[in-house]
C-alpha positions as YAML, in Angstrom:
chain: A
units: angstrom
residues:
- id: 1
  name: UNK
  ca: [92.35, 77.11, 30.70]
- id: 2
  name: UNK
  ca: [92.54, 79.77, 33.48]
- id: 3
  name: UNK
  ca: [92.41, 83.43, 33.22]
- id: 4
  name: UNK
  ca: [93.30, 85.79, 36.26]
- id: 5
  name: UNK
  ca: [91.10, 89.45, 36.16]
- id: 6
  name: UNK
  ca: [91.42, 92.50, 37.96]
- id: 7
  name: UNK
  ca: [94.71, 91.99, 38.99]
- id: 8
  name: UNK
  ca: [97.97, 93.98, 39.43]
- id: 9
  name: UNK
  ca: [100.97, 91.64, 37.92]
- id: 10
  name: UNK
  ca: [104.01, 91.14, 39.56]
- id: 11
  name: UNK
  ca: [106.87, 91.40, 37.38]
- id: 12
  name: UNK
  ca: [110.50, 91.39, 38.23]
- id: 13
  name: UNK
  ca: [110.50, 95.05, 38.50]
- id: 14
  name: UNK
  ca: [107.69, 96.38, 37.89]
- id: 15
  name: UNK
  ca: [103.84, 96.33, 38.43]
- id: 16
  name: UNK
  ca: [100.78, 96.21, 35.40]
- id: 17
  name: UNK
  ca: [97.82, 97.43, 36.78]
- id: 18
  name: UNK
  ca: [94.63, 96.00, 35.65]
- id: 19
  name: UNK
  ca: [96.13, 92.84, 34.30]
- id: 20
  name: UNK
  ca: [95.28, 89.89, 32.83]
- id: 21
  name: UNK
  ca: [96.75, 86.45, 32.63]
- id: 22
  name: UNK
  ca: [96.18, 83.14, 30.75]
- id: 23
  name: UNK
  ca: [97.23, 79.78, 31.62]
- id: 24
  name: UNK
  ca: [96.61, 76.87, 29.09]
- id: 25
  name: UNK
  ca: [97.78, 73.91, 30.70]
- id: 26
  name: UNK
  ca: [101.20, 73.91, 32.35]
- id: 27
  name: UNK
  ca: [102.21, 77.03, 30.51]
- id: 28
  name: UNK
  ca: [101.03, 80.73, 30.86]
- id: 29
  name: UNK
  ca: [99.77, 81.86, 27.24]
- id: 30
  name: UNK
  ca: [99.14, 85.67, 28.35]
- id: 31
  name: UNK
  ca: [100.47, 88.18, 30.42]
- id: 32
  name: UNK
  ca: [100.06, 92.06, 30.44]
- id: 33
  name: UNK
  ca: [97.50, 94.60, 30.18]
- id: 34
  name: UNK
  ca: [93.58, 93.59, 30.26]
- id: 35
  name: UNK
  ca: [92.00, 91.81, 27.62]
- id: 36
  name: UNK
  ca: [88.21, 89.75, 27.61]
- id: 37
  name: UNK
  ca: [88.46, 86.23, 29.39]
- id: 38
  name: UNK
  ca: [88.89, 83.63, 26.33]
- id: 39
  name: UNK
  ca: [85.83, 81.83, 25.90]
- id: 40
  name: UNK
  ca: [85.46, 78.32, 28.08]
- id: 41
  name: UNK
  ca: [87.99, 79.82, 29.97]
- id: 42
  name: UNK
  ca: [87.67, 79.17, 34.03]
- id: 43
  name: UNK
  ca: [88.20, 83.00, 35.81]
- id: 44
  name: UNK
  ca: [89.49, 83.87, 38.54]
- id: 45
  name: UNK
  ca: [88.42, 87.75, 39.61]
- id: 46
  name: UNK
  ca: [91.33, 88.48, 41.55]
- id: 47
  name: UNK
  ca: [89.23, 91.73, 43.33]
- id: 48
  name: UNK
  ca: [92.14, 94.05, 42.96]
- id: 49
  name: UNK
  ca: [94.80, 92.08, 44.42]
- id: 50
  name: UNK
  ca: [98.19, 90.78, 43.05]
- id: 51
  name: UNK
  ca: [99.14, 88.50, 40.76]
- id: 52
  name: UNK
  ca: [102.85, 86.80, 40.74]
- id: 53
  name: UNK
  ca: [105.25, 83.80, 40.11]
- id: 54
  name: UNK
  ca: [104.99, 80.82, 42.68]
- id: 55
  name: UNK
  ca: [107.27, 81.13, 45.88]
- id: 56
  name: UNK
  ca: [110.05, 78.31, 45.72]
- id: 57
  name: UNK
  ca: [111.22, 77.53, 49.13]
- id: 58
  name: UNK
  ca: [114.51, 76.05, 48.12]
- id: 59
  name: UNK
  ca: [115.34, 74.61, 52.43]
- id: 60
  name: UNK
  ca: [112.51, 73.31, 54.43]
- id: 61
  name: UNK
  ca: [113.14, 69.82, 56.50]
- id: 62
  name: UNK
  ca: [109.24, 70.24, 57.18]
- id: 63
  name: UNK
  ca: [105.68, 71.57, 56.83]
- id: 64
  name: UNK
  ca: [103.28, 72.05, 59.82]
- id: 65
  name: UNK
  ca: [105.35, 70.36, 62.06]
- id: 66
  name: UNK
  ca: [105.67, 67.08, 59.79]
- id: 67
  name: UNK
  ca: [108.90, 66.01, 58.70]
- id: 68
  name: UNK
  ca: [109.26, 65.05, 55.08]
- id: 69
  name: UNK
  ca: [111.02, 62.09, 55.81]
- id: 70
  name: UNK
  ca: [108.37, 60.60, 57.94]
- id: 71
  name: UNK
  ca: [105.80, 61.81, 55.56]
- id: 72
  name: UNK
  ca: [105.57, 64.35, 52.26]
- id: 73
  name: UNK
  ca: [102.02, 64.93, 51.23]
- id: 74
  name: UNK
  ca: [100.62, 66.85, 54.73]
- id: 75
  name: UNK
  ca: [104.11, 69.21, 55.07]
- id: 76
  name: UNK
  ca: [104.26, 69.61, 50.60]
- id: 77
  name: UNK
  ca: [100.09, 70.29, 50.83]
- id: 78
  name: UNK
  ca: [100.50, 72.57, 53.63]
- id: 79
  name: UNK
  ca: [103.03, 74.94, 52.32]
- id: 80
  name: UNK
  ca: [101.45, 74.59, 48.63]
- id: 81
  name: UNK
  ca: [98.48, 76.71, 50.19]
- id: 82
  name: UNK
  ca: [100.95, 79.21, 51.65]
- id: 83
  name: UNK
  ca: [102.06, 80.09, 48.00]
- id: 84
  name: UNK
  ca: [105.27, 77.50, 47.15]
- id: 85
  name: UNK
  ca: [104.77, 75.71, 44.07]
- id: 86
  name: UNK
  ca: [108.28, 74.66, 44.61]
- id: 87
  name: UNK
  ca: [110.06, 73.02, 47.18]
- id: 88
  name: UNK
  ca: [113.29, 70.82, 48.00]
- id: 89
  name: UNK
  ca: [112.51, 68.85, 50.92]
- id: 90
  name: UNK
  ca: [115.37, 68.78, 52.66]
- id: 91
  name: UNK
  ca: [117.13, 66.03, 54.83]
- id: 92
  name: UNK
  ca: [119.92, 66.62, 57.53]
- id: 93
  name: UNK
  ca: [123.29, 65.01, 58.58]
- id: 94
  name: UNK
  ca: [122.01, 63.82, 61.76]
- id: 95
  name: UNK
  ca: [121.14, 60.54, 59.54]
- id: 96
  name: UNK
  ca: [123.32, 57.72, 58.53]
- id: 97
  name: UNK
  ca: [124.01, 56.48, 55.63]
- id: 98
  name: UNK
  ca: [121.06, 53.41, 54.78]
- id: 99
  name: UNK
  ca: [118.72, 56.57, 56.74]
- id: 100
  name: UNK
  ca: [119.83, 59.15, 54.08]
- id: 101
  name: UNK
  ca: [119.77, 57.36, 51.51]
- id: 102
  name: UNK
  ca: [116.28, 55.77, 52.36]
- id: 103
  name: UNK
  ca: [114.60, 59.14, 53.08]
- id: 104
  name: UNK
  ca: [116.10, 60.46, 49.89]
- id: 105
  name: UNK
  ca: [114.40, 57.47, 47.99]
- id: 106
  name: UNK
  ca: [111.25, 58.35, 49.68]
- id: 107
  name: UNK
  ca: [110.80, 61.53, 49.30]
- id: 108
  name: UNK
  ca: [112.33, 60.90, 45.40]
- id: 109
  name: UNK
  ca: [108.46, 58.74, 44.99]
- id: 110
  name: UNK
  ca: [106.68, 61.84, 45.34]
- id: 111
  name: UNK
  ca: [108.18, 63.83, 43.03]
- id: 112
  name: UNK
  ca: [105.66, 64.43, 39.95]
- id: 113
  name: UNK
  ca: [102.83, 62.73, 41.88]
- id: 114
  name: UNK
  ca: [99.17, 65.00, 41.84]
- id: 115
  name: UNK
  ca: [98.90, 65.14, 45.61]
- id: 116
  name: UNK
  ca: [102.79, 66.41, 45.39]
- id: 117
  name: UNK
  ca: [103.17, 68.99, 42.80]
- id: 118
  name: UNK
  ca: [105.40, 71.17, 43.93]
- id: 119
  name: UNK
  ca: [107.97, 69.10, 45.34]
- id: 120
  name: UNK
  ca: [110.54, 68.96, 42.56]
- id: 121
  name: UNK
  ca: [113.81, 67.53, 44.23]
- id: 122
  name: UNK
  ca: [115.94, 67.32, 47.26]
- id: 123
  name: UNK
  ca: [118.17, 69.59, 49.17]
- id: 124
  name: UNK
  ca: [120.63, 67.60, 51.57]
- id: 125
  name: UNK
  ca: [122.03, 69.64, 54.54]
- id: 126
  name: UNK
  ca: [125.11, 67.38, 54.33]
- id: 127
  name: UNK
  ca: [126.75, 65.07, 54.83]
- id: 128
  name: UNK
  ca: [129.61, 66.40, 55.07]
- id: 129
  name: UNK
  ca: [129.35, 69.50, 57.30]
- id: 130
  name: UNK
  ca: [131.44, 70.87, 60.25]
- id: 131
  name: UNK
  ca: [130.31, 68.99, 63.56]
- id: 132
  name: UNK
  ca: [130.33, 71.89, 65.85]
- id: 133
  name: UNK
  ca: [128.16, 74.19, 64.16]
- id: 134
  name: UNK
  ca: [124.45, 74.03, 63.83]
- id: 135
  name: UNK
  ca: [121.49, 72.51, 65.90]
- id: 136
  name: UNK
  ca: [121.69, 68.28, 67.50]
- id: 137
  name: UNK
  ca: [125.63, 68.40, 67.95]
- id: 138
  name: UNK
  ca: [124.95, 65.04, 69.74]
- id: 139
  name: UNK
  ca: [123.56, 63.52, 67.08]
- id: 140
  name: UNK
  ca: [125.70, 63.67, 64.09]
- id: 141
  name: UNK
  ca: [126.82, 60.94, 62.22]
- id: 142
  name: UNK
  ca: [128.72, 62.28, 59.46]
- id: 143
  name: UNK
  ca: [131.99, 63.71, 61.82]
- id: 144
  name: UNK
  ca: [134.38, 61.19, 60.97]
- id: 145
  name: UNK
  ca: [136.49, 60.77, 57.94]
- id: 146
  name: UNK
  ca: [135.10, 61.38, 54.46]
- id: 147
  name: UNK
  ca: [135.09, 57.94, 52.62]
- id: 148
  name: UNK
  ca: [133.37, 56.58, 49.40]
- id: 149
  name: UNK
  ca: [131.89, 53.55, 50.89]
- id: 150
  name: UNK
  ca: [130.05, 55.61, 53.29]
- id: 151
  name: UNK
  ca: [128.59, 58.60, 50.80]
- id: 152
  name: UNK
  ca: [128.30, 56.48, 47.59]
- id: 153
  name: UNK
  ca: [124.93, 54.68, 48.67]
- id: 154
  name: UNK
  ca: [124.04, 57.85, 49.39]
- id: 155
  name: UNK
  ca: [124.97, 59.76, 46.26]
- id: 156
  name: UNK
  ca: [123.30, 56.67, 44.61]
- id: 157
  name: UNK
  ca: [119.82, 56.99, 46.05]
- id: 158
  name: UNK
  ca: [120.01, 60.61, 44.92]
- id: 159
  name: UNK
  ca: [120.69, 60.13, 41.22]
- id: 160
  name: UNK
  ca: [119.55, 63.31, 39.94]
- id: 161
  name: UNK
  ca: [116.80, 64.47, 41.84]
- id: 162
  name: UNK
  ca: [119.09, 66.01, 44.95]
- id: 163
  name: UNK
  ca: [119.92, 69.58, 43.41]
- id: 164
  name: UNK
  ca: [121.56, 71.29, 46.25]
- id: 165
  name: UNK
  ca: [124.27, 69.38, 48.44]
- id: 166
  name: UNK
  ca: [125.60, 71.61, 51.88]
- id: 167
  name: UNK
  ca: [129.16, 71.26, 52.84]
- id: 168
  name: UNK
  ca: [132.02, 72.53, 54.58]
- id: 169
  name: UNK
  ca: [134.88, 73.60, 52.20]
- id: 170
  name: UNK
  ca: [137.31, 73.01, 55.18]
- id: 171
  name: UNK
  ca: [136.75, 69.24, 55.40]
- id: 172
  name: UNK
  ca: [139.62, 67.33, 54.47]
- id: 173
  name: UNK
  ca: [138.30, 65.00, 51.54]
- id: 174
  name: UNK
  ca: [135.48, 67.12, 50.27]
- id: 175
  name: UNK
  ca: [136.52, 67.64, 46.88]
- id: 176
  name: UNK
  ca: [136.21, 63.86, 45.99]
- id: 177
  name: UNK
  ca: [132.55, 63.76, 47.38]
- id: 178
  name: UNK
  ca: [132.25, 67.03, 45.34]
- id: 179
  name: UNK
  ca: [133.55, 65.19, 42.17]
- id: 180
  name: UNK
  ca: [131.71, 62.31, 42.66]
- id: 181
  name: UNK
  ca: [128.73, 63.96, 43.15]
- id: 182
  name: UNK
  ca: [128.96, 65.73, 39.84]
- id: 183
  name: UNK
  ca: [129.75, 62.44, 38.34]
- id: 184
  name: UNK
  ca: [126.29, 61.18, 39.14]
- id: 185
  name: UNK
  ca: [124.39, 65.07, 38.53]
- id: 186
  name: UNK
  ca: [126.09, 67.38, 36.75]
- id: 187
  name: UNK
  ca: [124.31, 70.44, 37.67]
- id: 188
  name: UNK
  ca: [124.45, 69.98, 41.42]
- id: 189
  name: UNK
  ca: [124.49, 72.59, 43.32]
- id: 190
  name: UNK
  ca: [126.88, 73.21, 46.54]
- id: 191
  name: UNK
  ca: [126.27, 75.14, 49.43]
- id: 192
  name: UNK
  ca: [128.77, 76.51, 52.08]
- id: 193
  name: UNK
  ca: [127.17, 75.33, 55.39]
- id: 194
  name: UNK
  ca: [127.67, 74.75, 58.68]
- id: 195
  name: UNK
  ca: [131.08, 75.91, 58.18]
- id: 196
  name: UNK
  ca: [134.47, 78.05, 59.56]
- id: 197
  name: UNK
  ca: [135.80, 77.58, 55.99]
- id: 198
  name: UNK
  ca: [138.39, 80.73, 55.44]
- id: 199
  name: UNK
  ca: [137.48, 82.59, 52.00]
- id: 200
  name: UNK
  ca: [140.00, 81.03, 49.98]
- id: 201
  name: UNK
  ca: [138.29, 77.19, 51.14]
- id: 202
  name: UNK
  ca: [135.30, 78.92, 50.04]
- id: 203
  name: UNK
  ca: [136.46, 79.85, 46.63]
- id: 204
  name: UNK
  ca: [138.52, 76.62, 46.11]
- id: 205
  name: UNK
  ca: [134.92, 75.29, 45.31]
- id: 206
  name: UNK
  ca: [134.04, 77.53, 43.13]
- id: 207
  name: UNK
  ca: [134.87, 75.40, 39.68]
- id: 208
  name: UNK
  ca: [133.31, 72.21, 41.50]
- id: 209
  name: UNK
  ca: [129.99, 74.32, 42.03]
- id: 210
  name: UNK
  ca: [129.60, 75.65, 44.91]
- id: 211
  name: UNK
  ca: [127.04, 79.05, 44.25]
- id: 212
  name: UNK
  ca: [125.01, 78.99, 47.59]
- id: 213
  name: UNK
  ca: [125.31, 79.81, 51.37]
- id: 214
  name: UNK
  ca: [123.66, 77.49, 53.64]
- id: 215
  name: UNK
  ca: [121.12, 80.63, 56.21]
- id: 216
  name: UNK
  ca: [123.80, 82.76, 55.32]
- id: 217
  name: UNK
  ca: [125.28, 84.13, 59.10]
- id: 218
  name: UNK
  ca: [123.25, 81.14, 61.12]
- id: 219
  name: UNK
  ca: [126.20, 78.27, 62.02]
- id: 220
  name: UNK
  ca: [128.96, 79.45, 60.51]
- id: 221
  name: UNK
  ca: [132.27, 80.22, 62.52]
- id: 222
  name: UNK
  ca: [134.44, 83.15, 63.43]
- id: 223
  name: UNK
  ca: [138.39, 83.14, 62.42]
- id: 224
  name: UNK
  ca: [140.59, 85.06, 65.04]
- id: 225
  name: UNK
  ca: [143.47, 87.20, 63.75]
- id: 226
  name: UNK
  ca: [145.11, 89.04, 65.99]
- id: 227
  name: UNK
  ca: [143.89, 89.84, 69.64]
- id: 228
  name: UNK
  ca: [141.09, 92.51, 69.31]
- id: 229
  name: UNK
  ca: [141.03, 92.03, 65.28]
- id: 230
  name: UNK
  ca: [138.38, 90.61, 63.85]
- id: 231
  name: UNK
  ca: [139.30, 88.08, 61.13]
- id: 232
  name: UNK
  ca: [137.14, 86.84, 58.04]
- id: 233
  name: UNK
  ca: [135.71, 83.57, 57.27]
- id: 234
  name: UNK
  ca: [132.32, 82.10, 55.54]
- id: 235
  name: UNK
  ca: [130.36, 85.24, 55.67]
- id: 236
  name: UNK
  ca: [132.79, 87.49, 54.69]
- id: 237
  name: UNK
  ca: [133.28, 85.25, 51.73]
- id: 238
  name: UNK
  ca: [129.29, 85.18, 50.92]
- id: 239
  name: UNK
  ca: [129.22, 88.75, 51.29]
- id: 240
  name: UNK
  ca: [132.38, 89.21, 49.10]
- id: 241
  name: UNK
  ca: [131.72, 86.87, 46.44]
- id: 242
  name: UNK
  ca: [129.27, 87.89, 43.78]
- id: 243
  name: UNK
  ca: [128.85, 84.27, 42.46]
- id: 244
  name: UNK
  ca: [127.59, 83.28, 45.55]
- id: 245
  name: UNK
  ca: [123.82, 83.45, 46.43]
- id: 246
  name: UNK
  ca: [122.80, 83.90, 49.90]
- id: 247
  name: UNK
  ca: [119.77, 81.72, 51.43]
- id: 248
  name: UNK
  ca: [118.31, 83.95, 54.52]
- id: 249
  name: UNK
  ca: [115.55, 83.07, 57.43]
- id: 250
  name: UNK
  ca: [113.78, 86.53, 58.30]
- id: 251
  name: UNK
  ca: [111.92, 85.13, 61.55]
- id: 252
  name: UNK
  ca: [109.33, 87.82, 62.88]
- id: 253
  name: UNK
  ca: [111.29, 89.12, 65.27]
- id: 254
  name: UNK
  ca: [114.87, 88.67, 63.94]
- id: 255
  name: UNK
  ca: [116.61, 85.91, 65.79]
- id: 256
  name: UNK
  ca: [117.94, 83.91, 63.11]
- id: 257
  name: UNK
  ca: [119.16, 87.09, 61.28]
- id: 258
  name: UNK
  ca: [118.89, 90.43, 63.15]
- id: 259
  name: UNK
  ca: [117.09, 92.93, 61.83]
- id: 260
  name: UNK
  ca: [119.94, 95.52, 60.71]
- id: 261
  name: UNK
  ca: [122.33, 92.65, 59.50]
- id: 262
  name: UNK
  ca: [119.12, 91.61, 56.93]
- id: 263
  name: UNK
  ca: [119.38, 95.04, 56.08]
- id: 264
  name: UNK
  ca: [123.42, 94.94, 55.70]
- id: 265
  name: UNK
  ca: [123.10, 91.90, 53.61]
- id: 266
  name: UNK
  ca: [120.36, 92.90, 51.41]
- id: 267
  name: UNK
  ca: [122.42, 95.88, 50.67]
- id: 268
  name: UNK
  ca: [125.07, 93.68, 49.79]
- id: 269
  name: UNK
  ca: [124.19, 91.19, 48.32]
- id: 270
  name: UNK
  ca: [121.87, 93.27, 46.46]
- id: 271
  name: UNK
  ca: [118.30, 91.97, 45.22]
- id: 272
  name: UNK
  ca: [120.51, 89.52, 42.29]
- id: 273
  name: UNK
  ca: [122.00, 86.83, 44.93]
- id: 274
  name: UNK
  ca: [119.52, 86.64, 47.89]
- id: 275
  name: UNK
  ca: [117.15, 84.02, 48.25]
- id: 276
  name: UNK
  ca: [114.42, 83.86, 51.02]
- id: 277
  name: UNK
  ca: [113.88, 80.45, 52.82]
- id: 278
  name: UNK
  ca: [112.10, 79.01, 55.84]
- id: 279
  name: UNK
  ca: [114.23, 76.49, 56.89]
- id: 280
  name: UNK
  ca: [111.24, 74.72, 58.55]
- id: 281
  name: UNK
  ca: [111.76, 71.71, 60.69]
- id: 282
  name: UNK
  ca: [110.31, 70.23, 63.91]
- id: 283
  name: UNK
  ca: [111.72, 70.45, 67.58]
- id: 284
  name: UNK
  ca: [110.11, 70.08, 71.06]
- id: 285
  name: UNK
  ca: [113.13, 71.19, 72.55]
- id: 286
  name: UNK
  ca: [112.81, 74.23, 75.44]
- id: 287
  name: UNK
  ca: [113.12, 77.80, 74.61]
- id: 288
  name: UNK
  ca: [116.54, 79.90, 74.98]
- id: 289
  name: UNK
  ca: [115.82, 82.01, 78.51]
- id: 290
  name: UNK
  ca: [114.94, 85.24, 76.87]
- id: 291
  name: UNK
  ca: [112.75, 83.73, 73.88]
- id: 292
  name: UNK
  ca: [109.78, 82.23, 75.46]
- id: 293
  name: UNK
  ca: [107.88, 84.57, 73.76]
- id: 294
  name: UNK
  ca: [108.83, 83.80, 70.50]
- id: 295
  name: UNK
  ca: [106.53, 81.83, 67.76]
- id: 296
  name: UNK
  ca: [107.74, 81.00, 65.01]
- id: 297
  name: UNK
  ca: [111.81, 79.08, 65.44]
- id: 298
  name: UNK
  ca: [112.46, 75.80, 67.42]
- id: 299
  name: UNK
  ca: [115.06, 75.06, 69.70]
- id: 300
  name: UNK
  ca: [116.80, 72.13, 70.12]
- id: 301
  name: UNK
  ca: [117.42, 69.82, 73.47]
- id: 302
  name: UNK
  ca: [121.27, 71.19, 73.94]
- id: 303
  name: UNK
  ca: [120.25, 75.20, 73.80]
- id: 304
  name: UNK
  ca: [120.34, 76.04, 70.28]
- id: 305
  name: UNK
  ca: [118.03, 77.23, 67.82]
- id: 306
  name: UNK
  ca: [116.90, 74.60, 65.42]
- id: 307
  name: UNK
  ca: [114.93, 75.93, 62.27]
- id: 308
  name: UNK
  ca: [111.83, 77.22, 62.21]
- id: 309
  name: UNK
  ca: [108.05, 77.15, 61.99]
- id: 310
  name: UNK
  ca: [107.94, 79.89, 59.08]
- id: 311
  name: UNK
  ca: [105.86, 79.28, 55.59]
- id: 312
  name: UNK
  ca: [107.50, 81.35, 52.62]
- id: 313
  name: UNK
  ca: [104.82, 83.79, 52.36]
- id: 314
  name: UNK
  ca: [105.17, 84.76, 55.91]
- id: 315
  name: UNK
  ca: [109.31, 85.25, 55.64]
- id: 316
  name: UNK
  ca: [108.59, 87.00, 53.07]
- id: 317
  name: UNK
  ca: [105.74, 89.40, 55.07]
- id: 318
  name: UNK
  ca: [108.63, 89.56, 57.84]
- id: 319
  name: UNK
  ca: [111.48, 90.73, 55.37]
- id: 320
  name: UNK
  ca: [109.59, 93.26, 54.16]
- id: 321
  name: UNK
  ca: [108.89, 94.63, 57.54]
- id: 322
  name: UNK
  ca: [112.62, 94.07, 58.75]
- id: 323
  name: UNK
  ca: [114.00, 95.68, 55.49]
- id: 324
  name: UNK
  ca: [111.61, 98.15, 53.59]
- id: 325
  name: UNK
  ca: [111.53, 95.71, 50.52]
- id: 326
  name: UNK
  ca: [108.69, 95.82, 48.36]
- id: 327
  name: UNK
  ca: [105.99, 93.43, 47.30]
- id: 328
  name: UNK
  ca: [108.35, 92.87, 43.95]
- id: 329
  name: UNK
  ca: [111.25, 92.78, 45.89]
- id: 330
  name: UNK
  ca: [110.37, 89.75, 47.73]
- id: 331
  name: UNK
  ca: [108.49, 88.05, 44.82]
- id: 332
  name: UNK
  ca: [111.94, 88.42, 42.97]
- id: 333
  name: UNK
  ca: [114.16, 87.11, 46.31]
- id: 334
  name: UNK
  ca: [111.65, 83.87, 47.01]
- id: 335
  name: UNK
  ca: [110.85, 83.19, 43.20]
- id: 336
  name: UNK
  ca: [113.51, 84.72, 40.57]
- id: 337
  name: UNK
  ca: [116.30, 83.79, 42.33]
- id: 338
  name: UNK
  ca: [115.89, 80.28, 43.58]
- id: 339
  name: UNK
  ca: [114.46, 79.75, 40.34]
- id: 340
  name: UNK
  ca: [117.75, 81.15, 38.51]
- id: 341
  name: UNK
  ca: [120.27, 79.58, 40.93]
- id: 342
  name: UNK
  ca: [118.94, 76.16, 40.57]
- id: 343
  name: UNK
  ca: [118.70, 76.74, 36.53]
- id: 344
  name: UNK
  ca: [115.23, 76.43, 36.37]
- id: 345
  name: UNK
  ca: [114.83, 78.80, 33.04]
- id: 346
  name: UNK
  ca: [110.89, 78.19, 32.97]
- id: 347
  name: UNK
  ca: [110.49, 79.17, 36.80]
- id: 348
  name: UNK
  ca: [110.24, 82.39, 39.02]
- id: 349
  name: UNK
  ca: [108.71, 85.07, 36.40]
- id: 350
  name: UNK
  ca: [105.40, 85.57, 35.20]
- id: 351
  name: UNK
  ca: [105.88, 85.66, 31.14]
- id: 352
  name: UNK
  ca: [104.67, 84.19, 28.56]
- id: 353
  name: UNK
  ca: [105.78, 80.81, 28.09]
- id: 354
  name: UNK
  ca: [106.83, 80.34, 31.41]
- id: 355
  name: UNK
  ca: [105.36, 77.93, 33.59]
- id: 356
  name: UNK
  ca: [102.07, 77.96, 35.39]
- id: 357
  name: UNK
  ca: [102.67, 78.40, 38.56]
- id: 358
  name: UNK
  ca: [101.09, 81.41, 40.22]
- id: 359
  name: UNK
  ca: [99.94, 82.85, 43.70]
- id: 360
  name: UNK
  ca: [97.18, 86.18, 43.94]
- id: 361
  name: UNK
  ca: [98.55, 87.66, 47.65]
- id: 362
  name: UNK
  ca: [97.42, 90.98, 49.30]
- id: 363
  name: UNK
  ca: [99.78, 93.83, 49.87]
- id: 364
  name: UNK
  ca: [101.27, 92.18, 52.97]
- id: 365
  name: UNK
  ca: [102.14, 88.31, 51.02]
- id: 366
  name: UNK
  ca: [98.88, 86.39, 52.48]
- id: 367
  name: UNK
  ca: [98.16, 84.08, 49.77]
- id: 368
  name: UNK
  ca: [94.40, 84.09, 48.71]
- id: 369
  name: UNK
  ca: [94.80, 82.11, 46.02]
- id: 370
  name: UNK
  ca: [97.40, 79.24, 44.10]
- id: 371
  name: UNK
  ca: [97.80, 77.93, 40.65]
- id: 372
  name: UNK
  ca: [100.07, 75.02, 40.39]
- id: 373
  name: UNK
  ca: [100.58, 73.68, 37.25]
- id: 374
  name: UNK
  ca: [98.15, 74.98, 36.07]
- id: 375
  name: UNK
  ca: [95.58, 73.53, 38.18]
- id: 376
  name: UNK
  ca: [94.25, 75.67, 40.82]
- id: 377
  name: UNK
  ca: [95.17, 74.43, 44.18]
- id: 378
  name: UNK
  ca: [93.41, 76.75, 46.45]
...
């Protein structure tokens, strides 16, 4: 058993000062206003500081520069101590089919294991995207015609531990690899992604599944209408669309998402159907002239940006600076809402009941301390 003191809770919209909270195994047993530490009980004097659900970081291809298909427990250990108790590993369509479906089986072993406990699926950035949008253009092996014998091995080896599939609604074909897909995992998710999909592509999805927006405004394609008339396509449709949750990467200094358009979204989108992620990866390719000074993104070998070196806790320090959100805002856009868009009822909120996954941050998101489980993990 673990009880949290001197603590200021986190809830989804508001704060309890001197807190307490109890966590009896996997599940928390109290949560509100201050009462004694349960006898035998392990605590954890929180000196002031706050108390809230576990980040989920729903898109990350890596952690610390490792990729999770060459290894998981480094890159799942790494961003455990940054504050995600969740994570979906996440594979992209610059793989085959027998690599896909081999990574996916790997990274499927880890699930559940002690030295992984917060990896709890898979989140494939394919295969079925559009070609000329996103980072290693060279490199992609899924460009060609969409055909069973090339996706089943692959929707095979994911049974149902791949919760979140990306796709481009324009590809001719998709809706068989959507229904056979659901076939396999009911409660798939699909994301638009890497996609000039026009709005009514977009919604055409809609009954198969498709809730989510691949880093909503990063790869996504422009529709012309008339000559100086700016026509609509996937982010109009995200924006538009309330059923549609949009994923966002809030680098420090705005290059995946600028600044004002994080604001645009968030006022959008509102805080119900925005979800922070990192999309972290690995690249060693050179910087863009004009961002050699930047930190925390990769760029690929052909001049694009390709994902970057973020943790969840720190795109959640940088939204807050880009936007004005709060502490609770951001604990709600990289916990709540992952948690609710994935259906993950037990996840995201600190309650009673719920489970025990917590993080005790500072007033700027650096994680001091994290309960996984309900085992404490740093």
């Amino acid at each position: 058993m673990i009880c949290i003191q001197n603590t200021t809770l986190v809830l989804t919209d508001h704060y309890v000062r001197n807190g307490t909270v109890i966590c009896d195994g996997n599940k928390i047993t109290y949560c509100g206003e201050h009462i004694d530490t349960p006898a035998g009980a392990q605590e954890i004097d929180a000196k002031g500081l706050y108390t809230g659900p576990g980040l989920i970081d729903i898109h990350l291809h890596a952690g610390n520069g490792v990729m999770f298909y060459d290894a998981c427990v480094e890159p799942a250990r790494f961003m455990l101590e940054h504050g995600a108790t969740s994570i979906l590993p996440t594979l992209y369509f610059t793989m085959g089919t027998k690599e896909m479906s081999d990574s996916i089986r790997f990274i499927r072993s880890f699930i559940g294991k002690e030295e992984t406990p917060n990896i709890r699926g898979i989140y494939v950035e394919g295969p079925y995207m559009n070609p000329e949008y996103g980072c290693s253009k060279n490199d992609i092996k899924w460009a060609d015609e969409i055909l069973p014998e090339e996706y089943m091995p692959v929707l095979e080896a994911a049974q149902q531990d791949v919760k979140v599939w990306g796709l481009a609604p324009e590809r001719a074909g998709i809706e068989k690899f959507c229904a056979d897909a659901k076939k396999i995992y009911p409660g798939a998710v699909f994301s638009v992604a890497h996609s000039t999909a026009t709005p009514e592509q977009v919604a055409a999805l809609f009954p198969m599944g498709l809730k989510l927006s691949t880093h909503h405004t990063n790869a996504t394609g422009t529709i012309p209408h008339w000559p100086e008339c700016r026509g609509v396509c996937v982010d109009e449709a995200v924006n538009y669309n309330d059923c549609i949750y949009a994923e966002l990467i809030s680098d420090e200094y705005g290059v995946h998402v600028h600044p004002y358009m994080q604001r645009l979204i968030r006022k959008i989108k509102g805080r119900e159907r925005l979800i922070l992620i990192t999309d972290s990866t690995f690249n060693d390719g050179p910087p863009l002239e004009g961002l050699e000074h930047i930190t925390d993104i990769y760029f690929d070998h052909g001049g694009d940006i390709a994902g970057s070196k973020l943790t969840i806790d720190a795109a959640c320090r940088n939204f807050m600076m880009h936007t004005g959100a709060s502490l609770c805002d951001v604990f709600y856009l990289a916990s709540h809402n992952p948690a609710q868009m994935l259906g993950w009822t037990n996840k995201g909120d600190l309650r009673v009941g719920g489970d025990a996954d917590l993080i005790i941050v500072d007033a700027e998101m650096n994680v001091k301390n994290v309960i996984c489980n309900g085992k404490l993990e740093k």
